[in-house]
C-alpha positions, 0 to 999 in steps of 0.5 A: 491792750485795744484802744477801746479797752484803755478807756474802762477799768473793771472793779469788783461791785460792791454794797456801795454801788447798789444805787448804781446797779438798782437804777440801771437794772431797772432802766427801760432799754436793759429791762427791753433786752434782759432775758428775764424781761422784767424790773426789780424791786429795791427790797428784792435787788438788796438781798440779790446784791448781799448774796452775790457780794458774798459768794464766789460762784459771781463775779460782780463788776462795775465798769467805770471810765478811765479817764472820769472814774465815772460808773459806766455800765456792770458786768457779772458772770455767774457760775453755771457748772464748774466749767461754765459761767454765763455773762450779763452786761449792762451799759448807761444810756449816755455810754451805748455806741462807744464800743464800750460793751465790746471792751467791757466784755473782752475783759470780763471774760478775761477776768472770769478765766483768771478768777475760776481757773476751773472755767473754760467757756463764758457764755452769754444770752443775747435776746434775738433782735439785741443788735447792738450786744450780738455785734459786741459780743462778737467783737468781743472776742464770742462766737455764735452758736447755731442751736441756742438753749433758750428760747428767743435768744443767741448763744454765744461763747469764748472758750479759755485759751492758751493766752489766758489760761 
């Protein structure tokens, strides 16, 4: 375990975290680089979050601080195909530019290999000009794609292997 990945711990979200989650969806830097471009509404972010709570083809998580216990960002992949998932990650303003993200990504990853044993490639969206994700990803373990499949986004990917199969 890196250094940097001593200082998160990774845990299922729950209906618990909704505040948490809700406000920093919303915050204006995660909205400015999500591929989606746009904010949720509270009645719109509960149902999303009972629905993703309750299915297997998600994996919510909650990154906290090891040493705090303080909530620090999300990460969540959703099941694309049975061998793909997509990832999404999000950090609080206060913990950017702490290599959190780069650890936080590694491990979800990791976690998402572990829970579907059927997946064999994570991929992520980053929106182009994200230099800060684009740099995590790739310390996180990603590779870049040449042809991304969205357009004004990077593709990248972690493909399952030996160590964590």
């Amino acid at each position: 375990m890196s250094q940097n990945q001593e200082k998160i711990i990774l845990r299922r979200a729950s209906p618990d975290d909704s505040d948490f989650l809700f406000s920093l969806r919303n915050d204006p830097v995660v909205i400015s680089t999500s591929t989606s471009g746009a904010g949720v509404e509270i009645n719109e972010h509960l149902r999303w979050l009972a629905r993703v709570c309750e299915s297997d083809a998600h994996l919510l998580c909650i990154i906290e601080s090891r040493d705090s216990g303080e909530r620090v960002g999300y990460s969540r992949l959703d099941r694309r195909d049975s061998s793909d998932a997509i990832m999404t990650i999000a950090i609080v303003e206060e913990w950017r530019s702490r290599s959190i993200g780069r650890s936080s990504i590694a491990e979800t990853a990791r976690l998402g290999f572990e829970h579907w044993q059927e997946v064999n490639c994570v991929l992520a969206y980053v929106k182009a000009g994200n230099k800060a994700s684009e740099s995590a990803f790739l310390h996180g373990g990603f590779r870049l794609h040449d042809k991304p499949d969205k357009e004004g986004h990077h593709l990248y990917s972690i493909e399952r292997s030996i160590s964590n199969a």
